[in-house]
C-alpha positions in Angstrom: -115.4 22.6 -49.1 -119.5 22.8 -49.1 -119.1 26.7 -50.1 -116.5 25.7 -52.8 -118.3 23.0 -54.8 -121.8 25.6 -54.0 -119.9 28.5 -55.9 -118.5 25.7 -58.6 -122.3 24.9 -58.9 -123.3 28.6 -59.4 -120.7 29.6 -61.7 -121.9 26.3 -64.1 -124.8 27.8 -64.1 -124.1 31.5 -64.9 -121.8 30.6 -67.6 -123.8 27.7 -69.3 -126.7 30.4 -69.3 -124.2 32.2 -72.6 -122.7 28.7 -73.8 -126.0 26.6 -74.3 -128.5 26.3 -77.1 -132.0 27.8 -75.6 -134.7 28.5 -77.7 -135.1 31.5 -79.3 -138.4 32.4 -78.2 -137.3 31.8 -74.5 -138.3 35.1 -71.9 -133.8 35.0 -70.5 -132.8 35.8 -73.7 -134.4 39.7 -73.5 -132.1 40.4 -70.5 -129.7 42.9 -72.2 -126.5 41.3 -70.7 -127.3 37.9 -71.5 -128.0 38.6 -74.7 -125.1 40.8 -75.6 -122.6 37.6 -74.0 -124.3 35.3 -76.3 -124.0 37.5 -79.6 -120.4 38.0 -79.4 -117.9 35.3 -79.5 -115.9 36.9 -76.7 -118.8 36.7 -74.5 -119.0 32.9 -75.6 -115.7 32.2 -75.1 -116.0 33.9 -71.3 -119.0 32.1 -70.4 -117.1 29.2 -71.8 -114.3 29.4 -69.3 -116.9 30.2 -66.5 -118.3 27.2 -66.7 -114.7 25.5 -66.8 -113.4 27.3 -64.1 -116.6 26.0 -62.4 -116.4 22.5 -63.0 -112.6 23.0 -61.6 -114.0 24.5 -58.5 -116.9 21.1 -58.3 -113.6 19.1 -58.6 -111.5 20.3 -56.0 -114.6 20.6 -53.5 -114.9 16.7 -54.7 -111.3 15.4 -53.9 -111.4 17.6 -50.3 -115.0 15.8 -50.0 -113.9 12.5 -50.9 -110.3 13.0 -48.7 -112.5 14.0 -45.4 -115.3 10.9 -45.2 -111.9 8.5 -46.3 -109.5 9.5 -43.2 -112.4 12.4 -41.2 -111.1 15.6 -39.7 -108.7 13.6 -37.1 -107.7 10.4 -38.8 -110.5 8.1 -38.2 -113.5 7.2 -39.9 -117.0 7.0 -39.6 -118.9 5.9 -42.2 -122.5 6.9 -41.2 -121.5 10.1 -40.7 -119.3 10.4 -43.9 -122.5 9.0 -46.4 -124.5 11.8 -44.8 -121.9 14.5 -45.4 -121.9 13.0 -49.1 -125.4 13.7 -49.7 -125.2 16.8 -48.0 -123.1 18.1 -50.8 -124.8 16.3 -53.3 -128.2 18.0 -52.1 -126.2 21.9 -51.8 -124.3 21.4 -55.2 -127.1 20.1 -57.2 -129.6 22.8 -56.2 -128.3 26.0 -58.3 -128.4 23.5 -61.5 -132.1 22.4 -60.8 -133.0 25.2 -62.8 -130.4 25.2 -65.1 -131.0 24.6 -69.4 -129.4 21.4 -70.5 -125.9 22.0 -70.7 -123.3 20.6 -72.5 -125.6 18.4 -75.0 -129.0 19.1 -76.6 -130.4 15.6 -75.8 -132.8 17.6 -73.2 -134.4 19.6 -75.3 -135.3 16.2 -77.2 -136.8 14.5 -74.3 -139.0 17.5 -74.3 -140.4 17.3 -77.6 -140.3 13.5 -77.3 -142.8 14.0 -74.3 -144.4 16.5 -76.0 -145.3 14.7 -79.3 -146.6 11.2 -77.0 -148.8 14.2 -75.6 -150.5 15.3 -78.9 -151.0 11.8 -80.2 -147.7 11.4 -82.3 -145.5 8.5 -81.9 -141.9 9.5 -81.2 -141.1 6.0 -82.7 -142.2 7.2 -85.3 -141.9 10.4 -86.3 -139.1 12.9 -85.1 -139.5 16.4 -83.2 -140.2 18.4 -86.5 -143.1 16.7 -86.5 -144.4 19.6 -84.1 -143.3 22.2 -87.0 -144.8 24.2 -89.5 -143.7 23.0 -93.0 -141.8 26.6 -93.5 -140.0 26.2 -90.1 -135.9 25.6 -90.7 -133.7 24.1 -87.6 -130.7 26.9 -88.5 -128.8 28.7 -86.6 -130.7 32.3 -86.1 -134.3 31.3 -86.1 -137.0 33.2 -85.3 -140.2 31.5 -85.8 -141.6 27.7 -84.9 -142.9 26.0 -81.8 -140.5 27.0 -78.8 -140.5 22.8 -77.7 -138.5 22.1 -80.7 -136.4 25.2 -81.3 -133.5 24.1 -79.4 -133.7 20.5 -80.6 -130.6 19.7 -82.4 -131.5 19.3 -86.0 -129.2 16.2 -86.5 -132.2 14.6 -84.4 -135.1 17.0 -86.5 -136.5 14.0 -88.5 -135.3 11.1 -85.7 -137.5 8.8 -84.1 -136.5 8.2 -80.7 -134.4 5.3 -79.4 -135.4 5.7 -75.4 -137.9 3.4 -73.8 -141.4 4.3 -72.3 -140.6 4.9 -69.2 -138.6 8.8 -70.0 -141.0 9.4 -72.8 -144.2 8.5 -70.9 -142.9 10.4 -67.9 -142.2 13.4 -70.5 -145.6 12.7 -71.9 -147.1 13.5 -68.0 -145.5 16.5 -67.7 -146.2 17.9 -71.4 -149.8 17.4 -70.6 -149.5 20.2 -67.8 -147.5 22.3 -69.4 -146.0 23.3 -72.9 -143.5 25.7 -71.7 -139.8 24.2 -73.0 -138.1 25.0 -69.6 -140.1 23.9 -67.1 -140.4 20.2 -69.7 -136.6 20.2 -69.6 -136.4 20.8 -65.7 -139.6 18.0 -65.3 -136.4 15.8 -66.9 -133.7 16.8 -64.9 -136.7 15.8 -61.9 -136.1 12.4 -63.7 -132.3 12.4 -63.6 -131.8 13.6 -59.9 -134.4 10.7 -58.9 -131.6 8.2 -60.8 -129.1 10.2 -58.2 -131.2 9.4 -55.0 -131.7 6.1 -55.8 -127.8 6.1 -56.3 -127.2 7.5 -52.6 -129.2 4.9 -51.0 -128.3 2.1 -52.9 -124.4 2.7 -53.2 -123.9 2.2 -49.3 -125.5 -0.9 -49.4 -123.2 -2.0 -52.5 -120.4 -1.0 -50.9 -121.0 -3.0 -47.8 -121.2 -5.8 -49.4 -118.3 -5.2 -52.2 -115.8 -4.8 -49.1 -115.5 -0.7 -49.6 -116.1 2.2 -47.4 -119.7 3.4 -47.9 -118.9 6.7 -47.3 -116.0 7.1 -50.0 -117.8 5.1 -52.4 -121.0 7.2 -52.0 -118.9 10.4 -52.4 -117.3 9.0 -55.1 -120.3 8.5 -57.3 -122.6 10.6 -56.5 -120.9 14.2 -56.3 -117.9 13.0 -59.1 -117.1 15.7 -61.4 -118.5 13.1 -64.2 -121.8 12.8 -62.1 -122.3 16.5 -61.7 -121.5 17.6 -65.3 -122.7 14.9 -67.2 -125.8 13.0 -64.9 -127.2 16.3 -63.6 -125.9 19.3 -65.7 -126.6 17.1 -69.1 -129.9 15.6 -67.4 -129.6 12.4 -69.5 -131.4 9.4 -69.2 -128.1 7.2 -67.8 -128.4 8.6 -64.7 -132.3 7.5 -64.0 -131.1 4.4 -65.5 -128.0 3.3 -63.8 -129.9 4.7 -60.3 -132.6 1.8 -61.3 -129.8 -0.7 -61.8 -128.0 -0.1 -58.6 -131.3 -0.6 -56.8 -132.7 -3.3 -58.9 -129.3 -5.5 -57.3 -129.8 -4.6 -53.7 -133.6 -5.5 -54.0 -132.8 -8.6 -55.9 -130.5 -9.0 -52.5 -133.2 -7.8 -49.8 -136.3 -8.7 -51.8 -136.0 -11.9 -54.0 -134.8 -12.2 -57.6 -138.5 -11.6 -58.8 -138.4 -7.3 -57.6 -134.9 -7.3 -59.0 -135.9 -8.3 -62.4 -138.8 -6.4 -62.5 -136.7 -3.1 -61.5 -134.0 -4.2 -64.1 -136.8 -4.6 -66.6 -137.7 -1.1 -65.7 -134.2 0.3 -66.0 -133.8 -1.3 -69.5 -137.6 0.9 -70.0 -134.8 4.3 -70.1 -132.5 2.5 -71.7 -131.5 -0.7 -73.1 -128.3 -1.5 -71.1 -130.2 -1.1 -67.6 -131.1 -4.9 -68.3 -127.4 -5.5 -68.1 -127.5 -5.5 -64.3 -129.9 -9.1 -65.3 -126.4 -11.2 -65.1 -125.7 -10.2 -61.4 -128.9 -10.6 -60.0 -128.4 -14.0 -62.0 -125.3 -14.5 -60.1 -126.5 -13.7 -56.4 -129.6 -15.3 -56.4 -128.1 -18.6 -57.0 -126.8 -20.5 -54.3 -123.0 -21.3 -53.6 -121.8 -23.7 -56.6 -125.0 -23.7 -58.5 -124.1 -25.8 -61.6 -124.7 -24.8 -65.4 -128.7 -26.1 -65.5 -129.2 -24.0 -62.8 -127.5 -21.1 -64.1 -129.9 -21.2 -67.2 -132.7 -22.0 -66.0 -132.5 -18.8 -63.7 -131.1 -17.1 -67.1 -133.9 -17.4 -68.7 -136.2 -16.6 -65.2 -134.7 -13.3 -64.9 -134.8 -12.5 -68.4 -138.4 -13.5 -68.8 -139.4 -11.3 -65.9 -137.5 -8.5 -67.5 -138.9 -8.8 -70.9 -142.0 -9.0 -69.4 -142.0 -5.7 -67.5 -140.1 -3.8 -70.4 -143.2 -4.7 -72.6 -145.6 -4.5 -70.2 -144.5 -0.8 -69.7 -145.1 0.1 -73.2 -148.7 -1.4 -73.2 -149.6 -0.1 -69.8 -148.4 3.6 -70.3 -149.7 3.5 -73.7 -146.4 4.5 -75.5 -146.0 1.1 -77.1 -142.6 -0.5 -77.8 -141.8 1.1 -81.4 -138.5 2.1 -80.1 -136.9 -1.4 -80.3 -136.9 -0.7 -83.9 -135.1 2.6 -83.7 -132.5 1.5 -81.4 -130.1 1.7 -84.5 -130.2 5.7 -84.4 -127.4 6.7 -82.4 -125.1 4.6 -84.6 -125.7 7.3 -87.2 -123.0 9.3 -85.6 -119.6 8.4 -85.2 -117.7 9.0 -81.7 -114.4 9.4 -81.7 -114.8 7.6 -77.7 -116.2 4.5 -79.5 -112.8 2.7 -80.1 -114.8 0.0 -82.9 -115.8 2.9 -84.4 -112.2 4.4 -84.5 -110.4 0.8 -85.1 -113.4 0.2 -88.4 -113.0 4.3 -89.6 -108.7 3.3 -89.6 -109.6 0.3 -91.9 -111.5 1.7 -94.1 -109.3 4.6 -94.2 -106.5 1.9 -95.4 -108.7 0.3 -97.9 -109.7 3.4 -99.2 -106.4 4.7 -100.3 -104.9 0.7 -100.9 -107.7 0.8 -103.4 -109.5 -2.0 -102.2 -113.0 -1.5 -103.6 -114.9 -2.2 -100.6 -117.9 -0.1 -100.0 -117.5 3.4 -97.4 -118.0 2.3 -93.8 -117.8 -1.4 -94.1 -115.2 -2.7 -91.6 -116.7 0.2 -89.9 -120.2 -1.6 -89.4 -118.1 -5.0 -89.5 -116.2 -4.1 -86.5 -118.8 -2.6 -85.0 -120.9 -5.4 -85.4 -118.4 -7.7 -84.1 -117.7 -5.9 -80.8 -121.4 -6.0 -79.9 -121.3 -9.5 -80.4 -117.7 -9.8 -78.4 -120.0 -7.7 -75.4 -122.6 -10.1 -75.5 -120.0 -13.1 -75.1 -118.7 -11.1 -72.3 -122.1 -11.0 -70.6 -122.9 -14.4 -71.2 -119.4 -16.3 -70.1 -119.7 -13.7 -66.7 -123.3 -15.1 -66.1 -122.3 -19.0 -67.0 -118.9 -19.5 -65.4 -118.7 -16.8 -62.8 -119.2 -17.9 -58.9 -122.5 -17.8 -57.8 -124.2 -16.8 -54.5 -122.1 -13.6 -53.7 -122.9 -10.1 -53.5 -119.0 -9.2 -54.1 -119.2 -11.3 -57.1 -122.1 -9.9 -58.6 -121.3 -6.1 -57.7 -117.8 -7.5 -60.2 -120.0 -9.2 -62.5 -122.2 -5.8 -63.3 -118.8 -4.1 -63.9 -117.3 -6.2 -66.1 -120.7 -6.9 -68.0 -121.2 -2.7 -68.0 -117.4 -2.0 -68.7 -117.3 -4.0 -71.8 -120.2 -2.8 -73.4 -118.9 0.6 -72.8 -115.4 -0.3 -74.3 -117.0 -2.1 -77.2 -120.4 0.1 -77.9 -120.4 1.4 -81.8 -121.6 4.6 -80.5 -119.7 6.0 -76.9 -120.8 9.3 -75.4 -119.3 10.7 -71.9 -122.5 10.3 -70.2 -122.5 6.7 -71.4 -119.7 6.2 -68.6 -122.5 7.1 -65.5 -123.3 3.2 -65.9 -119.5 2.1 -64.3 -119.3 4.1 -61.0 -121.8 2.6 -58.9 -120.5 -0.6 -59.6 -116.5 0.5 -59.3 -116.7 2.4 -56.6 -118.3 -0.6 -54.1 -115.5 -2.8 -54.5 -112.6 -2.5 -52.5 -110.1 -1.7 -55.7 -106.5 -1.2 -55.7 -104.5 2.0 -54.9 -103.7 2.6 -58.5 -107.4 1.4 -59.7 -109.0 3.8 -57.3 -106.3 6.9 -58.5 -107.3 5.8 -61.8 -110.8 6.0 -61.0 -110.6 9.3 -59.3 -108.6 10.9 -61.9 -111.1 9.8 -65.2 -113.8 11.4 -63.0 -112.0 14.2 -63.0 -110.6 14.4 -66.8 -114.8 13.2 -68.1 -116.3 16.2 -66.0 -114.0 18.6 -67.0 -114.2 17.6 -70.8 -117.7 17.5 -70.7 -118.5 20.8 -72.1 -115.7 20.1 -75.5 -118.2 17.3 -76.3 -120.7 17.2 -79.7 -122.3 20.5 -78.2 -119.7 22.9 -79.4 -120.3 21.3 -83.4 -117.3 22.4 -84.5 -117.0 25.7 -82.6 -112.9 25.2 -83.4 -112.1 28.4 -81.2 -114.3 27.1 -78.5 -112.3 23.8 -78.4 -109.4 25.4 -78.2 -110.2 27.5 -75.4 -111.6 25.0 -73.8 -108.6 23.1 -73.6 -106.1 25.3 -72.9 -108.2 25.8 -69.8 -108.7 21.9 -69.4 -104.7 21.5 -69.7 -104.0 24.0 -66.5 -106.9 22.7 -64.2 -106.0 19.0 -64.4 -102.5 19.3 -63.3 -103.7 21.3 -60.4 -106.2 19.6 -59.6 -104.2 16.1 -60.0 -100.6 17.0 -59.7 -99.6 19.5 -57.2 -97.9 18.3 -54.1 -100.9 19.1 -52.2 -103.5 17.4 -54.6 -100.9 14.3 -55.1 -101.2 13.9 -51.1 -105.5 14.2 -51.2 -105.3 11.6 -53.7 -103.0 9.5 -51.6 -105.3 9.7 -48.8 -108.0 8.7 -50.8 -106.8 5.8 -52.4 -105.5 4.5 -49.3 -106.9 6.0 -46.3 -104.7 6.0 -42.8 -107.3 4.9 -41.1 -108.1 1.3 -40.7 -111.3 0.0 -42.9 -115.0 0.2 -41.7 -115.7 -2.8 -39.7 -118.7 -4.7 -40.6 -120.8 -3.2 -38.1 -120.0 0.1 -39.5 -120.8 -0.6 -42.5 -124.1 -2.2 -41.0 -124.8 1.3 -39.4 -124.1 2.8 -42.6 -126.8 0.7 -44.6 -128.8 1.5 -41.8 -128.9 5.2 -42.9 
């Protein structure tokens, strides 16, 4: 199982090094081997289904991992001793990707120029990574020439300021200052992401204590998920470091008082705006049983104060400033076809277009766009006013359902946007067909993960990629053998972990 999700890990590695964007000037690219993979579309397509056939491998290791710490080697479980197995393989499958480029999306290779430019004196609020080019240096496909920092920066971004918060880019900014060389910056962020993942393995036992769940499946469910390890650690985006801040931010609201919990959810919304989301259940469990609607707002607007405060103190103190609340409308310059307002507005414009309406291209796009991030702020807000107050159980729900709607309803919806749900799903005790459902997205989000934006259109790539997808999923889901893993982990034969269990396993 260990050795299985360790090759899985390998084989990710070898096979993203001929599938992703590096810059040209980087030393790999002289090995003759490499280099002959990468310049002929075979090769691509090989290294293509190497890293597929690697993912598969993670996710089989994953269900076996995830069946052993639900029912253990005779039928029984112990959850202290199925957490630590969990982090054992999260610590032995994450290692041969440490030094891996980003794969599967170019967003790492902009968190290195974005560090970079706060480095040299240039805002990334406002100007984008070709601010770091010479005037004659083109973002195309074959270049030779320009700074190696922004050679592999995807030139939909060229020109872009940056939408993140201080914390990645001031972190970024540290590590720029020591070094210039674009691997080791995007490695520095993948530092960033993995310490997202640690705070995930010792805050999700804790969670799932309280949420009525087995610490050592829920911790083994999040942590090592096929969606973790493709998306969170492969992709090295800044979800992971965020939702790892949220997670935490709840059990210290819990352990500490409302006051840390805020400040760490004011930090979380520093990488990215939704951390602040995880605001409505430290609402909730700070309160006391029955707290009435005064109460409720008047803690509101505590929280949120607290928050604000730190997310703007962050940008003063580090010295990044908080330009970026003003770019915060870039990603919404791409459509998603995971967005579903974006894919409900395109199919109404698409009829008024060819009813012959009038009405101006993309407007029921931005209308219904527009309208679900309202109908996401209503959710929030009805979860934090009329929700019971007082319980962890509650406000482990409350985070989901605040964090699952603006998922469902964001204008812009990217697979690594989904690393903010698990934590929160996986520490509730969930029904049979909720946790199979659970288990089998993971599954479908990591194996997809390389068909997303990074191929651009590589239409022989997609295809390839899944064909390969189509036979790994039913063998991975729908054998006989994988049917009865599942069945073991949705509903485990052995009886639930008793509070003191579960006591031990926070202990850890």
């Amino acid at each position: 199982m260990i050795a299985r999700g360790t090759l899985g890990s390998l084989l990710v590695l070898l096979g993203g090094l001929v599938t992703a964007t590096l810059p040209a000037s980087t030393p790999v690219l002289r090995i003759g081997a490499l280099g002959a993979l990468r310049g002929h579309e075979v090769g691509r397509m090989t290294g293509l289904v190497v890293v597929l056939v690697g993912l598969g491998l993670l996710a089989n290791a994953w269900l076996r991992l995830c069946r052993t710490v639900a029912v253990g080697d005779r039928e029984t479980s112990d959850p202290v001793e199925g957490v630590a197995l969990a982090r054992f393989a999260a610590t032995v499958w994450t290692a041969p990707l440490v030094l891996a480029p980003p794969l599967f999306s170019r967003d790492g290779w902009s968190y290195a120029a974005q560090g970079k430019l706060a480095e040299v004196g240039l805002s990334p609020y406002v100007v984008g990574p070709g601010a770091l080019a010479p005037d004659t240096f083109l973002p195309l496909p074959g270049w030779i020439t320009g700074p190696p920092i922004v050679q592999a920066v995807d030139p939909l971004w060229w020109d872009t300021a940056t939408p993140y918060g201080p914390v990645p880019v001031f972190l970024g900014a540290t590590v720029a200052h020591i070094t210039g060389n674009p691997w080791i910056l995007v490695i520095a962020h993948r530092g960033f992401a993995l310490l997202g993942l640690v705070l995930l393995a010792w805050a999700v036992p804790r969670l799932a204590a309280w949420g009525g769940a087995n610490p050592a499946v829920a911790t083994a469910l999040v942590i090592v998920s096929p969606l973790m390890m493709a998306n969170g650690v492969a992709g090295l985006h800044n979800d992971l470091l965020m939702v790892g801040l949220m997670a935490t931010a709840l059990v210290v609201a819990v352990e500490r008082g409302w006051a840390w919990g805020a400040v760490l959810a004011g930090v979380a919304a520093g990488v990215k705006v939704p951390g602040g989301l995880v605001a409505v259940g430290i609402v909730l469990v700070s309160l006391p049983v029955g707290a009435g609607l005064a109460a409720r707002l008047r803690r509101l607007g505590s929280v949120g104060a607290v928050s604000a405060g730190t997310l703007v103190g962050l940008g003063v103190v580090t010295g990044i400033g908080n330009g970026w609340l003003r770019a915060l409308t870039v990603p919404g310059e791409v459509n998603t076809p995971l967005s579903a307002t974006t894919l409900v507005g395109g199919v109404l414009d698409w009829l008024a277009l060819h009813l012959g309406v009038g009405t101006e291209p993309a407007l029921f796009r931005d209308l219904v766009r527009a309208a679900g991030l309202l109908a996401s702020l209503g959710v929030g807000a009805w979860v934090a006013l009329r929700w019971g107050t007082g319980s962890r159980r509650t406000a482990i729900a409350a985070v989901a359902t605040v964090g699952g709607a603006f998922v469902l309803l964001s204008p812009v919806v990217h697979l690594w946007y989904f690393l903010l749900l698990p934590p929160f799903l996986a520490a509730q005790r969930l029904p049979r067909h909720a946790t199979g459902a659970f288990v089998a997205v993971s599954v479908l989000l990591g194996l997809v993960a390389p068909l997303d934006s990074s191929l651009h259109g590589a239409y022989y790539a997609i295809v390839i990629g899944c064909m390969t997808v189509a036979l790994l999923l039913p063998v991975l889901l729908l054998t006989p053998p994988a049917r009865e893993r599942l069945a073991r982990i949705v509903a485990p034969l052995a009886p639930p972990a008793t509070q003191g269990e579960r006591e031990a396993a926070l202990r850890r």
